[in-house]
C-alpha positions as CSV (number, residue, x, y, z in Angstrom):
1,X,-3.9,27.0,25.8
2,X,-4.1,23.0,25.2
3,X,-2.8,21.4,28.1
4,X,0.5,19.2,27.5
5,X,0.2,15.6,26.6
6,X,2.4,14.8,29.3
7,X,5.3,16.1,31.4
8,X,8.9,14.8,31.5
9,X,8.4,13.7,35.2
10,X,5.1,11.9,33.8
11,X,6.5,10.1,31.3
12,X,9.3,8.7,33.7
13,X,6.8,7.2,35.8
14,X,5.4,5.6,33.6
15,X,8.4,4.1,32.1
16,X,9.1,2.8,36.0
17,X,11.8,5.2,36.5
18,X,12.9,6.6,39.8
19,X,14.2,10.0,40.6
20,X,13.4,13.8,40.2
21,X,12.6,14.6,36.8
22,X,11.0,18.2,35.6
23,X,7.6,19.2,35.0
24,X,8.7,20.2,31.6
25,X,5.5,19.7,29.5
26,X,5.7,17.2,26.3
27,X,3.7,18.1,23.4
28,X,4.5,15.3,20.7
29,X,6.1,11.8,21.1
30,X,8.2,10.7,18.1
31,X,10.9,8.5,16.8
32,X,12.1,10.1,13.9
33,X,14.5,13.0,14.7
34,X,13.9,14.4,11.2
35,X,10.5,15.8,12.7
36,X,11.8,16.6,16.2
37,X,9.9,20.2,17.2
38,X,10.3,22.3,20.0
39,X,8.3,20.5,23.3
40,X,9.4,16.7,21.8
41,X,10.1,13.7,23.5
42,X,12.8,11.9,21.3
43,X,12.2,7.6,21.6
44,X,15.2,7.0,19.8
45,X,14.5,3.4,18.5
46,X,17.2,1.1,17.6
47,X,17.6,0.6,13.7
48,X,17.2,-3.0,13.8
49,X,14.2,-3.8,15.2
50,X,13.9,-5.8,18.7
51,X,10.8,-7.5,20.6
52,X,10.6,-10.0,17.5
53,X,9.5,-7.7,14.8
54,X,11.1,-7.0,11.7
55,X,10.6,-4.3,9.4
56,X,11.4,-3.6,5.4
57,X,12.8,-0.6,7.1
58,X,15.2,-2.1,9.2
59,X,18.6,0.5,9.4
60,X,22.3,0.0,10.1
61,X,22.1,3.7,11.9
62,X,20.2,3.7,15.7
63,X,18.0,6.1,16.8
64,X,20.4,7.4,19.7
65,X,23.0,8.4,16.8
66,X,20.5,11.3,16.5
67,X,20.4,12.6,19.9
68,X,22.0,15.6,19.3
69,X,20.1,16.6,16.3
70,X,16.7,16.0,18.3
71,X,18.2,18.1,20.9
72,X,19.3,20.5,18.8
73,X,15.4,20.6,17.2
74,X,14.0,21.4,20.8
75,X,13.8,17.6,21.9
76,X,12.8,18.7,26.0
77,X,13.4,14.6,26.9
78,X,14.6,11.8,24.9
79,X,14.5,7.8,25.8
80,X,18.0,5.8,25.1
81,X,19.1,2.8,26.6
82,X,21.9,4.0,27.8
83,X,23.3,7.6,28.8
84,X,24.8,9.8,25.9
85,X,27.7,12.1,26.1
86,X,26.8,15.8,25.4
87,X,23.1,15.8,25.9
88,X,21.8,17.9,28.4
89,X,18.2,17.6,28.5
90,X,16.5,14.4,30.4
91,X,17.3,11.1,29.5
92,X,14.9,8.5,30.4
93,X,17.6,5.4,30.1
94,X,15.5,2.1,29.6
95,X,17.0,-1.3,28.9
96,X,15.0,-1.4,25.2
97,X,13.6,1.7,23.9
98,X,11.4,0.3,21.7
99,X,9.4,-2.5,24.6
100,X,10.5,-0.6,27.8
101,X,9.7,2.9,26.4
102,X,7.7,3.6,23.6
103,X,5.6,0.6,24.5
104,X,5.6,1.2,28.3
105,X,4.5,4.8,27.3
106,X,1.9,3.5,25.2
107,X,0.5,1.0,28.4
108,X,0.2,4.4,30.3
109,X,-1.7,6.4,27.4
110,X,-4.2,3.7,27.1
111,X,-4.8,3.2,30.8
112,X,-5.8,6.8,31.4
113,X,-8.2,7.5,28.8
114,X,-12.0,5.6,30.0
115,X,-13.3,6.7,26.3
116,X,-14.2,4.5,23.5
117,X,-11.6,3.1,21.1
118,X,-11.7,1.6,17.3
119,X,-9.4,-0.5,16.4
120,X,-9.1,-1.5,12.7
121,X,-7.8,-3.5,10.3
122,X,-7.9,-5.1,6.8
123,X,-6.4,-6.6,3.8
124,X,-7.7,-2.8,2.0
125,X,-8.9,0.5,2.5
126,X,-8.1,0.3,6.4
127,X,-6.2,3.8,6.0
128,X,-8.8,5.4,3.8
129,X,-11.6,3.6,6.2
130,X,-9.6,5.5,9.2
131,X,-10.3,8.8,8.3
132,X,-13.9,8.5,7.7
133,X,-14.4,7.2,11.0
134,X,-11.8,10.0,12.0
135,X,-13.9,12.9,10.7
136,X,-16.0,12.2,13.8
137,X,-16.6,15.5,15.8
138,X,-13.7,15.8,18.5
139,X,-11.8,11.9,17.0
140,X,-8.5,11.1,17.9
141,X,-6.8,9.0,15.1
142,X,-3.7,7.7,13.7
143,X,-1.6,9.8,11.4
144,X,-1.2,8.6,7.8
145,X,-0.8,4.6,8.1
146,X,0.9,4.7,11.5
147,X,-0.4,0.9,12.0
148,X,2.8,-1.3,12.8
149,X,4.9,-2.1,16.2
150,X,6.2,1.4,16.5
151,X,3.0,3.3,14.7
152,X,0.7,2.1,17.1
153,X,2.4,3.0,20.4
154,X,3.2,6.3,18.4
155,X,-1.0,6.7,17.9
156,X,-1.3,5.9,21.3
157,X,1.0,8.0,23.2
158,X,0.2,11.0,21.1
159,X,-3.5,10.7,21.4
160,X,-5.7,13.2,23.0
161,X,-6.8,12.4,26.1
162,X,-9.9,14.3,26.1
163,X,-10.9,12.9,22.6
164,X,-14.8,11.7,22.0
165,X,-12.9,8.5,20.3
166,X,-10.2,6.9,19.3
167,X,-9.3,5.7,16.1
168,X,-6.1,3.0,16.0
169,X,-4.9,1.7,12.6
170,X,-3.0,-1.7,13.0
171,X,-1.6,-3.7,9.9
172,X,0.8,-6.3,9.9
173,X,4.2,-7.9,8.6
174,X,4.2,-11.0,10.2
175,X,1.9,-13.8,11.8
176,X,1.0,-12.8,15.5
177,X,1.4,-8.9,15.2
178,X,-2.2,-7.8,15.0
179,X,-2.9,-10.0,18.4
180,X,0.1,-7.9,19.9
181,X,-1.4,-4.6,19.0
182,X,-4.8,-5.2,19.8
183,X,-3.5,-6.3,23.6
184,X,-1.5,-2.8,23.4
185,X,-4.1,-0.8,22.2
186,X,-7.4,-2.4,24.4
187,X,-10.1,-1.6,21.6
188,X,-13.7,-1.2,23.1
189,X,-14.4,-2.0,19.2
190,X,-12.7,-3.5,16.5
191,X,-13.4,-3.3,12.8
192,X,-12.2,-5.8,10.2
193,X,-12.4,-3.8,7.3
194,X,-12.3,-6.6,4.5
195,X,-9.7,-10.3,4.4
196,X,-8.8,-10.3,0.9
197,X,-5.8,-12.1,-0.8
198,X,-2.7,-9.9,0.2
199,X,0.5,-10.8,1.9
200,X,-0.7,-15.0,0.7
201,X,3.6,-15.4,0.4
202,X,3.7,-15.0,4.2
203,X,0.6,-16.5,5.4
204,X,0.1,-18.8,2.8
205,X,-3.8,-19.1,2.4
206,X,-6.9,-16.8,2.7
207,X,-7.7,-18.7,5.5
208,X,-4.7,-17.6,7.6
209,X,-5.4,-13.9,6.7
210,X,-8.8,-14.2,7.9
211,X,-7.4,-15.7,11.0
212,X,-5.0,-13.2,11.3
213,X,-7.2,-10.0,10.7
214,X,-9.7,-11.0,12.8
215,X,-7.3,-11.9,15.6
216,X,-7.7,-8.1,16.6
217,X,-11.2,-9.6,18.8
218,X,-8.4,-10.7,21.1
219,X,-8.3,-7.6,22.9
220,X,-11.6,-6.3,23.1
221,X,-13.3,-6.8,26.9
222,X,-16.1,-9.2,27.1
223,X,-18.9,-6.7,26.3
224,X,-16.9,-5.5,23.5
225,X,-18.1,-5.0,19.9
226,X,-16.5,-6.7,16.6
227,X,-17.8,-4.9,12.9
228,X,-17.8,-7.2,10.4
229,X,-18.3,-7.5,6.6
230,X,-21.6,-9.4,5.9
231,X,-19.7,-11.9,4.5
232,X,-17.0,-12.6,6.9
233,X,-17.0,-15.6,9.6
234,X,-15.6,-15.2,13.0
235,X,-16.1,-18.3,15.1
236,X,-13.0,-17.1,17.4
237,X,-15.4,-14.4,19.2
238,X,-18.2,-15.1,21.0
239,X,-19.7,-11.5,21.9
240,X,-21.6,-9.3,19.9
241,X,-21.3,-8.3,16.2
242,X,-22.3,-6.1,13.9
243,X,-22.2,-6.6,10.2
244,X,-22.1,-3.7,7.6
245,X,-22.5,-4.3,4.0
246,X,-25.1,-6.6,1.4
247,X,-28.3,-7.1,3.5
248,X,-26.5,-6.6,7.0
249,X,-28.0,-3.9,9.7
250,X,-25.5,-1.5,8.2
251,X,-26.3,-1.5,4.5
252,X,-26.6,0.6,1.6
253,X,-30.7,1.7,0.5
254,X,-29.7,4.0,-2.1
255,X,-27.3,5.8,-4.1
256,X,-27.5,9.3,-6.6
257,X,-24.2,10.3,-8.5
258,X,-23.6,14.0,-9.0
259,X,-20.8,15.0,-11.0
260,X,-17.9,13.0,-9.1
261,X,-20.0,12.9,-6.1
262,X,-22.3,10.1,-4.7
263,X,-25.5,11.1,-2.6
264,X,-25.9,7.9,0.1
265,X,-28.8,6.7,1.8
266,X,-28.2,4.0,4.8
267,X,-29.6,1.9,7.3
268,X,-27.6,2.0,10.3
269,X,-29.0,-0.1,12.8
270,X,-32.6,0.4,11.7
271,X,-31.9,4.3,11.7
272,X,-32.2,6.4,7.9
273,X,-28.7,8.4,7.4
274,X,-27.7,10.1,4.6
275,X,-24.5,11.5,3.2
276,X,-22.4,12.3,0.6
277,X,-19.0,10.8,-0.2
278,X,-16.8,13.2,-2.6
279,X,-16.0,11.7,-4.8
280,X,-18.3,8.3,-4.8
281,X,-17.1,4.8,-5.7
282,X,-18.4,1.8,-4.6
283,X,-15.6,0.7,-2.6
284,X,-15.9,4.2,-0.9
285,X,-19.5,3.4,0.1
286,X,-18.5,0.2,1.8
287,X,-15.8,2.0,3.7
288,X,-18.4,4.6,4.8
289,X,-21.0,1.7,5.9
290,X,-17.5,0.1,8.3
291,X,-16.9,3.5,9.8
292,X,-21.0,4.4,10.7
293,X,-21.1,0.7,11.9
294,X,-18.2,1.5,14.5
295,X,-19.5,4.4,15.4
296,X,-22.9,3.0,15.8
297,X,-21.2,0.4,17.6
298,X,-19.4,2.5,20.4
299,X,-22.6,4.3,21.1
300,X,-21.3,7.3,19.5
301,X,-24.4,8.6,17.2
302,X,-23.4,7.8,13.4
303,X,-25.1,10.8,12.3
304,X,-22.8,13.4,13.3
305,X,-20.3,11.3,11.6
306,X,-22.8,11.2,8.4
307,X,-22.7,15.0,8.3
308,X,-18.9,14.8,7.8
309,X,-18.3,12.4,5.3
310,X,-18.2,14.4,2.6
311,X,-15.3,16.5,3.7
312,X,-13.0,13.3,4.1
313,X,-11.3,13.5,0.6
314,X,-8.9,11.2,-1.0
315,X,-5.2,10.5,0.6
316,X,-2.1,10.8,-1.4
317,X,-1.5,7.8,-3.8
318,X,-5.3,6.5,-3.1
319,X,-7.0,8.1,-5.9
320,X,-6.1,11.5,-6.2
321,X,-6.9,13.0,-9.0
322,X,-5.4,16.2,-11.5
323,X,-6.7,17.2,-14.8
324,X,-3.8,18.2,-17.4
325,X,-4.2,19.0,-20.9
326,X,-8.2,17.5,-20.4
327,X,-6.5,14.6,-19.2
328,X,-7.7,13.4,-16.1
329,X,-5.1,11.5,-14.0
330,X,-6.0,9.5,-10.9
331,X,-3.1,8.4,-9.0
332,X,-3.9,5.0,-7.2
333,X,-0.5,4.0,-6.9
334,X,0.1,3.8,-3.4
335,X,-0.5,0.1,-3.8
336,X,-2.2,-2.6,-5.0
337,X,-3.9,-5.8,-4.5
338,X,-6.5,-8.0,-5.6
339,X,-9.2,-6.3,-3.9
340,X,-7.9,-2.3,-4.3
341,X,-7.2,-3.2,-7.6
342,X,-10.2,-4.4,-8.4
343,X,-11.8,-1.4,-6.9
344,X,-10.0,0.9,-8.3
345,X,-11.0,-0.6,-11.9
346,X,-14.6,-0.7,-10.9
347,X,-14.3,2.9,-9.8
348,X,-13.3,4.0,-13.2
349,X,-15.9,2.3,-14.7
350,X,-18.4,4.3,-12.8
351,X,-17.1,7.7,-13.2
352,X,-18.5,9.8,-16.5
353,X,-15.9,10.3,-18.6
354,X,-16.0,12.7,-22.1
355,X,-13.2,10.6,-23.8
356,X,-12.1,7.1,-22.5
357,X,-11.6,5.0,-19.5
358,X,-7.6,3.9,-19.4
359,X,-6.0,1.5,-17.1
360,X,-2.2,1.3,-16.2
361,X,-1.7,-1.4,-14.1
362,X,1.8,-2.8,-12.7
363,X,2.3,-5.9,-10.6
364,X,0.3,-6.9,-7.4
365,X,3.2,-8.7,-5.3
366,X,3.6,-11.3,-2.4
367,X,0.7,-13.3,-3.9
368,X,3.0,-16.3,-3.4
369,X,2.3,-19.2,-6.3
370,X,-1.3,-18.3,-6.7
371,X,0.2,-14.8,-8.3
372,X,-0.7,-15.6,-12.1
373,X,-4.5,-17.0,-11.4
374,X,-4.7,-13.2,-9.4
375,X,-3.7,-10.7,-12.6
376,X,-5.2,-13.1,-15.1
377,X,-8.6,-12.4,-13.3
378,X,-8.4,-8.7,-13.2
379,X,-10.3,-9.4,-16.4
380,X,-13.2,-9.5,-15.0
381,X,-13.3,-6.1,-13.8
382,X,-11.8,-4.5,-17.3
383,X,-15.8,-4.7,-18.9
384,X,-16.4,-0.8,-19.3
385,X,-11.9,0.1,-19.6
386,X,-11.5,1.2,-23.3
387,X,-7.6,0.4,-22.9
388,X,-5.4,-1.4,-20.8
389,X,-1.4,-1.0,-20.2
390,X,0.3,-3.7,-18.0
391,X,3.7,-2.8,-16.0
392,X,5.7,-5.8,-14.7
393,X,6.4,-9.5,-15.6
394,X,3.4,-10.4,-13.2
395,X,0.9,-8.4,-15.6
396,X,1.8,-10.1,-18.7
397,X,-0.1,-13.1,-17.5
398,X,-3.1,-10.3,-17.8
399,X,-2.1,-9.0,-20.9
400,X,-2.0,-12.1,-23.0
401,X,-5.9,-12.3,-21.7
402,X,-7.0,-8.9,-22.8
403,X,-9.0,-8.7,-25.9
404,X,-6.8,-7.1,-28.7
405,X,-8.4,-3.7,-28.7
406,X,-8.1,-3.2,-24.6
407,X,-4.4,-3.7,-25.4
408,X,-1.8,-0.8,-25.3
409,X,0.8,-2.1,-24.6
410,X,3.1,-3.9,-21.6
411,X,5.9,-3.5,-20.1
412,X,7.8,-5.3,-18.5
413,X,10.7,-3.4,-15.8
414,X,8.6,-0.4,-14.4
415,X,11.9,1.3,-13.3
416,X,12.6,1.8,-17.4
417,X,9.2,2.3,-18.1
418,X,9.1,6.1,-20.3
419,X,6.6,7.8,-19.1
420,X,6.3,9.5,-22.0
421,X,5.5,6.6,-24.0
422,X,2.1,6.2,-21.8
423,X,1.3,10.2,-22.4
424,X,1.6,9.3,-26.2
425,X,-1.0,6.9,-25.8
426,X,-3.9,9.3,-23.9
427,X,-6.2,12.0,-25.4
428,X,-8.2,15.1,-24.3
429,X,-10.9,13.6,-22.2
430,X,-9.7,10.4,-21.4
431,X,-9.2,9.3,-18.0
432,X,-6.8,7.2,-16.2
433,X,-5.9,5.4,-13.5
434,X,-2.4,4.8,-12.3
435,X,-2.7,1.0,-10.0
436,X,-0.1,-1.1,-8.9
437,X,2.1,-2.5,-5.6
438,X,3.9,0.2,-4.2
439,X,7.3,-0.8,-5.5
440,X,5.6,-1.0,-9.0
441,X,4.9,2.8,-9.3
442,X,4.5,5.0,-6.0
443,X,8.6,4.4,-5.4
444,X,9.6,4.7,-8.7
445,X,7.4,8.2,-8.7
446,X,5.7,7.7,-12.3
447,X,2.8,9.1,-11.5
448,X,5.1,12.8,-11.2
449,X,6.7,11.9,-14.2
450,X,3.7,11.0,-16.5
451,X,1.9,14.2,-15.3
452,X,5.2,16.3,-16.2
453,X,5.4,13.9,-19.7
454,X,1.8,15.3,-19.9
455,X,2.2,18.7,-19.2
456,X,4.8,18.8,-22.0
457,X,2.8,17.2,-24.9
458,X,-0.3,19.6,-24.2
């Protein structure tokens, strides 16, 4: 039987409180009551967020509103900042739930595990880069993108204890909040995936994003270890570094596609490893170099990650792929920027295809004034795409520059876009790829619809 990851008396102490609490174990910390299980502790967060973060998810409703649900779910503890009529199981009553609990409870996670940690981050492909570094024998990762104020601490306080690694996700909405969660989370090394043009309404220039990103140095120990691209400057550390990518210790020798798949040979560190990545893509290599170089780079021997790489498949909305009616759909719309989007184009490019390549492409957002100049040189990567659709006003400033035979069609409100008008326009054997900020098509769920529209017309 796995041992608990804490105890209701444990978890007190470390939130500083006094008094005689049970032994009751706690097998998973959460905020969301929706996902409360038997053996929970409930952190019932307000809806507005405090400690100075904000959120796109900010609600009117708080957390403690659910209490009764959670216990109802087989919460064994919740935290609350104040006592709540009717609940019977421990309450560990803190003055903010989200700082003086979850957080606090995060401290205490960190502090007792002596293993190594990667921390990670990036403008793209930090999520997808996660899970190849999380396919190491015995890793402890985040779940999904857990990799903001209350995803962290989350990762943290849920994360084995007897793991070989861990693996922390941290992203950010706001200047300062990488540096917060690197100070939380203590990596022994941090990863900057890639600083690529995204969230430039916010921070304003590339600059600032590097200086941002790379801000997650400032909680590594002195004999810590920063991964790098080959291309990427870092004056603010001083320690060591390793670079993957180009002509860097971690590099690419050699690949071999087969079918979808992409037979890798590497230098890591002077060391030959091979793998295969399922399917390959270029951008997928990269990712694969990151994740050897901070295993590499923890001491942790990269080639018992290489053995697994090619079981770490594609997450929802990052290039998943169907085939209906010999169409083949590739849903990419989990979102989009400058750099995924340009990725994802290249990606198609590469694949073999029987019919053609297609692009439908919606708006890459918070690009802030330098948004035109962005989608007007996606046309650089559209070379070997037989056909291109644009979705949003943004993408019409790449459609006007599209040669007339690339061009479908645009559109400009992707909430009346008919999917059915984009099945008219595919054949048996084509392939496409669905791109585009996540408001653009992942929340409006076209990729569903199109594959239904599909499904329908074949």
């Amino acid at each position: 039987m796995t041992k608990a990851l804490w105890t209701v008396a444990e978890a007190a102490r470390a939130l500083g409180l006094a008094g005689d609490y049970p032994e009751t174990p706690i097998d998973v910390v959460t905020q969301d009551s929706r996902v409360v299980k038997p053996g929970s502790l409930f952190v019932a967060l307000s809806g507005t967020p405090s400690g100075g973060f904000v959120s796109s998810f900010a609600s009117n409703r708080d957390g403690w509103e659910f209490a009764a649900n959670a216990e109802k779910a087989g919460a064994v503890a919740m935290i609350v900042p104040h006592r709540i009529d009717g609940i019977t199981v421990p309450q560990l009553v803190v003055p903010d739930t989200l700082i003086d609990g979850l957080w606090a409870l995060a401290r205490a996670a960190r502090a007792r595990f002596h293993g190594p940690v990667i921390g990670l981050t990036g403008s793209a492909g930090k999520t997808s880069t996660k899970e190849f570094i999380a396919a190491y024998p015995g890793a402890s990762a985040s779940p999904s993108s857990f990799n903001n104020f209350w995803g962290v601490p989350l990762t943290l306080c849920n994360a084995d204890p007897h793991a070989s690694v861990w693996v922390v996700e941290m992203g950010m909405n706001q200047v300062g909040e990488i540096a917060r969660l690197t100070e939380l989370s203590k990596p022994t090394v941090a990863l900057v995936v890639n600083v690529q043009p995204v969230h430039l309404e916010k921070l304003g220039s590339l600059e600032a994003i590097r200086r941002e990103k790379v801000s997650i140095a400032q909680g590594l120990p002195k004999d810590g270890i920063l991964v790098l691209p080959a291309d990427l400057a870092a004056p603010e550390w001083g320690g060591k570094v390793i670079r993957f990518g180009g002509d860097a210790e971690v590099r690419e020798l050699a690949h071999t596609p087969d079918g979808e798949n992409w037979d890798v040979t590497a230098d890591v560190c002077g060391r030959r490893v091979d793998f295969v990545l399922t399917p390959g893509a270029p951008h997928r290599v990269l990712n694969a170099l990151a994740a050897l170089a901070s295993v590499a780079a923890t001491g942790l021997d990269p080639a018992l990650l290489a053995q697994d790489l090619g079981q770490v498949g594609i997450m929802t909305g990052r290039g998943v792929e169907q085939t209906i009616g010999e169409v083949v759909l590739i849903d990419d719309s989990f979102n989009g920027n400058p750099a995924s989007m340009a990725a994802a184009l290249d990606s198609l490019q590469a694949r073999p295809v029987r019919g053609r390549r297609i692009a439908v492409i919606g708006d890459m957002l918070e690009l802030g004034a330098e948004a035109p100049a962005y989608h007007e040189g996606m046309v650089g990567h559209l070379t070997g795409i037989d056909g291109v659709y644009c979705v949003g006003p943004l993408m019409r400033h790449l459609f006007e520059r599209l040669p007339q035979e690339k061009r479908l069609g645009w559109h400009e409100d992707p909430v009346t876009l008919n999917p059915a008008q984009v099945a008219a326009l595919l054949a048996p054997g084509d392939a496409v790829v669905i791109k585009g900020s996540k408001k653009i098509f992942w929340v409006n769920k076209f990729v569903s619809k199109l594959a239904a529209a599909l499904q329908r017309t074949n």
